[in-house]
C-alpha positions in Angstrom: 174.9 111.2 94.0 177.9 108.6 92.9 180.0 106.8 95.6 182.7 109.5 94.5 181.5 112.1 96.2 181.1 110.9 99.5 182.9 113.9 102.1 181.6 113.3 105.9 180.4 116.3 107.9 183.2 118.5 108.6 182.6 118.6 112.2 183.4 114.3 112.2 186.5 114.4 111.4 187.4 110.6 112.3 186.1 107.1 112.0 184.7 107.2 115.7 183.0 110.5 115.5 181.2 109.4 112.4 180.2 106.1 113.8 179.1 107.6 117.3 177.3 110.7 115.4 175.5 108.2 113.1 174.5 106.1 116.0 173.6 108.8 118.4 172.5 111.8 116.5 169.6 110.6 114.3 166.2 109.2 115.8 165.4 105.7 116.7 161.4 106.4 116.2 161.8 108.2 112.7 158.7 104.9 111.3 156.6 103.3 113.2 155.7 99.3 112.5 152.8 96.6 112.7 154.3 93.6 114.4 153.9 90.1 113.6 154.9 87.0 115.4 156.0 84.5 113.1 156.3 80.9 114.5 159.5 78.8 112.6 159.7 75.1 111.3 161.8 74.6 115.0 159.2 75.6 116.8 160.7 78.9 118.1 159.2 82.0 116.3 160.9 85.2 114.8 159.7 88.8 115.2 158.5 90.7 111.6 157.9 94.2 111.6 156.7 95.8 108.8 155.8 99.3 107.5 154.5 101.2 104.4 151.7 101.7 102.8 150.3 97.9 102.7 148.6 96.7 99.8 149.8 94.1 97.2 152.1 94.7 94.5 154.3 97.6 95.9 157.9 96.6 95.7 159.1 95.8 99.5 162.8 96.3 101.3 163.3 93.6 103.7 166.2 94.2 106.4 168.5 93.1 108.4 170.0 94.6 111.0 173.6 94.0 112.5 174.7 92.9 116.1 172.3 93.2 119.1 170.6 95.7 117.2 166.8 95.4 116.2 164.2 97.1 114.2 164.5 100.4 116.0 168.5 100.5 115.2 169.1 104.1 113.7 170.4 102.6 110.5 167.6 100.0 110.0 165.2 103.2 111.1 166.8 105.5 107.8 166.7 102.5 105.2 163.0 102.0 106.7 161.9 105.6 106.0 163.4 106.2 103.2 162.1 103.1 101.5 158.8 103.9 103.0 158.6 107.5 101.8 159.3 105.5 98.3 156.0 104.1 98.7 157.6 100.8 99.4 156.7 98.2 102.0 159.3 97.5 104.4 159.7 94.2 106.7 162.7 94.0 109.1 163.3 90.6 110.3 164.9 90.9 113.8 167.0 88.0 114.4 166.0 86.2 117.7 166.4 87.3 120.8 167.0 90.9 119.3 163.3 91.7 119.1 162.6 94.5 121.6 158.9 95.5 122.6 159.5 99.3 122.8 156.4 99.9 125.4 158.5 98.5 128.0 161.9 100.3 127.9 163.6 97.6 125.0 162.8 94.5 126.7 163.8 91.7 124.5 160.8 89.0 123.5 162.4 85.9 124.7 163.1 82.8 122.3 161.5 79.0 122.9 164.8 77.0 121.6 167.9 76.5 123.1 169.7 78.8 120.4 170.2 82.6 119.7 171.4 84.2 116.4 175.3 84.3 114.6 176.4 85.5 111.9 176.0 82.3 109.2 172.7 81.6 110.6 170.3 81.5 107.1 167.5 79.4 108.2 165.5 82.8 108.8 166.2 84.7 106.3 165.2 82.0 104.3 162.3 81.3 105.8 160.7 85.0 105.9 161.7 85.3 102.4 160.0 82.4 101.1 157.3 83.6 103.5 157.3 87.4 102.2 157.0 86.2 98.7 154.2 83.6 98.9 152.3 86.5 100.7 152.5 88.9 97.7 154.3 86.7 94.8 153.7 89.6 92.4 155.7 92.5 93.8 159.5 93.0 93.7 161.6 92.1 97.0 165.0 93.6 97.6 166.9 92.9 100.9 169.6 94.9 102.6 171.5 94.0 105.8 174.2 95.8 107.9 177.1 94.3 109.8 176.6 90.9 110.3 172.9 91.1 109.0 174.9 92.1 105.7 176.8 88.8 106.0 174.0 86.7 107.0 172.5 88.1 103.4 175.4 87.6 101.3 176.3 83.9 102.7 172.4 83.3 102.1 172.8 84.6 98.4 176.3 82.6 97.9 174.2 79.5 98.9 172.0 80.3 96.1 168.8 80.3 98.4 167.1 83.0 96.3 165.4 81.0 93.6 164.3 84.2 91.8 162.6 85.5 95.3 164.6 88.3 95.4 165.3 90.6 92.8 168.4 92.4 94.1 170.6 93.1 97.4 172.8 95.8 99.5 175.4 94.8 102.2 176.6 97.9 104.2 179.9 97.1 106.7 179.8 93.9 106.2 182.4 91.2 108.0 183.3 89.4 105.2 186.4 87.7 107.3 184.9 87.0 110.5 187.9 85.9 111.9 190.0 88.7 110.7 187.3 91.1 112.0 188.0 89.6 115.3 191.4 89.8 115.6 191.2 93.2 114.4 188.8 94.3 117.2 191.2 92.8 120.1 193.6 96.0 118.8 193.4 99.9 119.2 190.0 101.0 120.4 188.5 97.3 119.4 188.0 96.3 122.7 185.9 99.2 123.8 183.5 98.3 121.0 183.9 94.5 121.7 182.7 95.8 125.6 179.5 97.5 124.6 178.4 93.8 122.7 179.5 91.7 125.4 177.7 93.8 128.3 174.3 92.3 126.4 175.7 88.8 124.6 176.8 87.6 127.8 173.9 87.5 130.0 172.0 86.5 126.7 174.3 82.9 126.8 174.0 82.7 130.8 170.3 83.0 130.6 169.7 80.6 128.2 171.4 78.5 130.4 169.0 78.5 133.0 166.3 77.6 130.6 167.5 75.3 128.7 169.1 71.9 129.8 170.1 71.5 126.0 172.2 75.2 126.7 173.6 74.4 129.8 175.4 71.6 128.6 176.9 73.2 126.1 177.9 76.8 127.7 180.4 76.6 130.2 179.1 80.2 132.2 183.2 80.8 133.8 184.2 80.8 130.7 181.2 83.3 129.0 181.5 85.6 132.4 185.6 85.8 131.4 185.2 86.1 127.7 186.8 90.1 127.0 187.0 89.5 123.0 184.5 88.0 120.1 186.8 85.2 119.9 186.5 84.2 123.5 183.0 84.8 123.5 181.9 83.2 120.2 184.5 79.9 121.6 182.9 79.7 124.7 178.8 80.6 123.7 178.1 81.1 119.9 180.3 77.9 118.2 179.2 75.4 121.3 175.4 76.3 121.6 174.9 76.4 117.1 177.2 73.2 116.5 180.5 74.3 115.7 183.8 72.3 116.5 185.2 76.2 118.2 185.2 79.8 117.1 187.6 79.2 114.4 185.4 76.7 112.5 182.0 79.2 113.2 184.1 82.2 111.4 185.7 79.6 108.7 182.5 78.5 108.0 179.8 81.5 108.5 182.1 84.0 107.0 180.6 85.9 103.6 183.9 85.9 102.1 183.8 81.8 100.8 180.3 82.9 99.5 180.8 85.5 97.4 182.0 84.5 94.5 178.7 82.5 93.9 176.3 85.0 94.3 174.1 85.5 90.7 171.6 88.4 92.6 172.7 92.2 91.7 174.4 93.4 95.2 175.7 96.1 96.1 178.4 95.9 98.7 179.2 99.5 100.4 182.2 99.6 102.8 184.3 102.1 104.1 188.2 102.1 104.5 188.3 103.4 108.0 185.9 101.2 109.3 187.2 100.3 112.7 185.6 96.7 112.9 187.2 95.6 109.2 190.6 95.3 108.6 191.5 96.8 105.3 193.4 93.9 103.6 190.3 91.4 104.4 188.4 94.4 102.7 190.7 93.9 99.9 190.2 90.4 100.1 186.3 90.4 99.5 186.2 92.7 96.3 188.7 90.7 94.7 186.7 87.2 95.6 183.0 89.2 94.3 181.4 87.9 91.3 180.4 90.4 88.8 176.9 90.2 90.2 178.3 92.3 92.9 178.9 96.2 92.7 181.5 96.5 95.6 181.9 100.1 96.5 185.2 101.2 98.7 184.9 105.0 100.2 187.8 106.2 101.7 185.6 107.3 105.0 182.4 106.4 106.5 183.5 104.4 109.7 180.7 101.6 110.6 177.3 101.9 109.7 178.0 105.6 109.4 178.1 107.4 106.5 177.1 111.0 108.3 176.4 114.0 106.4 175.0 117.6 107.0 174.2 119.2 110.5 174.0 117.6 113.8 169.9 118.9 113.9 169.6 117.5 110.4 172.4 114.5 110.0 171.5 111.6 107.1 173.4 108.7 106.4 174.3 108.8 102.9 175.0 105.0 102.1 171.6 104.5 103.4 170.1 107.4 100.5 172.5 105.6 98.2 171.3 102.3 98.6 167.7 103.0 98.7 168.5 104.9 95.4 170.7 101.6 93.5 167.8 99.6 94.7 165.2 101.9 93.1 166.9 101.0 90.2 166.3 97.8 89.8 163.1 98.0 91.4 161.7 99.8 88.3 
């Protein structure tokens, strides 16, 4: 398979078909995991799940997974088992307040610090890598991370974090240009998308409000209740609550884009044109800032975390098949 021959299902003929039939179609129980409750240099704790076969030595996939989703998100699901029916060992770190205890209909396991997750936030990653490979120093890590987990992984690699830890690294619809991302999404069907996001990011800000003094004097709640766009949201919540002077100064400063040209690590970046959460040009933007570390492949369709192929009984992703598949390579 080559990034070439990419050619959705027939029968999703448009960038919101394939995202919706990627997202709806395939099953969010296809692995199951062993959870483990890390607790975090702040105090707080993150939430580790991990799958394969165990053991030391095994090469092992850690993940990320994009906004408000977890490690039951169809797309980290398909990475997870096909990694897994590799013989790999998987982790996926779910960025706090994202963990969701499946026994009791997706409630999410509640954080002890007065902050959530964005999209430059690298403390985590950092620390369950470093954690990852002190566990088993002798087997190969590779990371992959979607949406914003995929920009969380590249800033992480610009910053030269990696120290050797991991041995290479996917991104798959990525934000590279948060800003641009967010202007694009306040056009055509953006702010249906943006909707779906806020119906679960705003009570997430309002509720950490109530339990935090540290919160409440940050978020003003008229302002998070009225906020209709990721700009008005991330002003009013995300740049207040995680230090930033305003929105504009969380996207100039958490966005992959500034980042990429330092990354060393092999990467893949996979990203396709019709994505409706990337504008094209800041697509543009990012190949032409990569390093040559970074493989960064442009297909013409694909929508958001899509990718669909075959029947609607049968659908795959196939950036997921070709990512396991560029990792394998390096893997060995």
């Amino acid at each position: 398979m080559t990034f070439a021959e990419f050619r959705p299902s027939f029968w999703l003929w448009n960038a919101h078909l394939q995202l919706a039939g990627g997202a709806l179609l395939r099953s969010r129980r296809r692995i199951a995991y062993r959870r483990e409750i890390a607790a975090t240099p702040d105090g707080d704790e993150i939430v580790l799940d991990h799958a394969g076969p165990g053991g030391i030595g095994r090469p092992r996939l850690l993940l990320l997974h994009g906004l408000e989703g977890s490690s039951y998100s169809t797309y980290v699901q398909g990475l997870a088992a096909l990694a897994a029916g590799r013989e790999w060992n998987v982790t996926v770190l779910n960025f706090r307040s994202c963990a969701r205890d499946p026994r009791r209909l997706g409630r999410r396991l509640e954080n002890r610090t007065a902050r959530l997750y964005h999209s430059g936030e690298t403390g985590d990653l950092d620390f369950a890598v470093r954690r990852l490979a002190a566990a088993d120093p002798g087997a190969p890590l590779v990371a992959a991370g979607a949406s914003i987990g995929g920009n969380v992984l590249l800033k992480w690699l610009g910053e030269g974090r990696s120290e050797g830890r991991v041995r290479a690294a996917a991104a798959i619809s990525t934000p590279y240009d948060l800003l641009a991302c967010a202007r694009h999404l306040e056009r055509g069907a953006g702010p249906v998308y943006t909707a779906v996001f806020l119906r679960s990011l705003r009570p997430k800000a309002l509720a950490l409000r109530t339990r935090f003094s540290e919160a409440a004097a940050r978020i003003d709640p008229a302002r998070v209740a009225a906020a209709r766009t990721f700009l008005e949201f991330d002003d009013a919540a995300t740049a207040p609550l995680h230090g930033f002077a305003g929105a504009d100064d969380y996207y100039a400063r958490s966005s992959s884009l500034g980042y990429l040209s330092r990354i060393a690590v092999p990467t893949l970046c996979v990203t396709a044109r019709n994505d409706p959460f990337l504008p094209e040009a800041a697509v543009e933007r990012a190949r032409a800032a990569a390093s040559g570390a970074v493989d960064f492949r442009v297909t013409d369709s694909g929508s958001h975390l899509g990718f669909p192929q075959g029947p609607p009984w049968a659908l795959r992703s196939w950036a997921e098949e070709a990512i396991i598949g560029w990792l394998g390579e390096r893997v060995g």
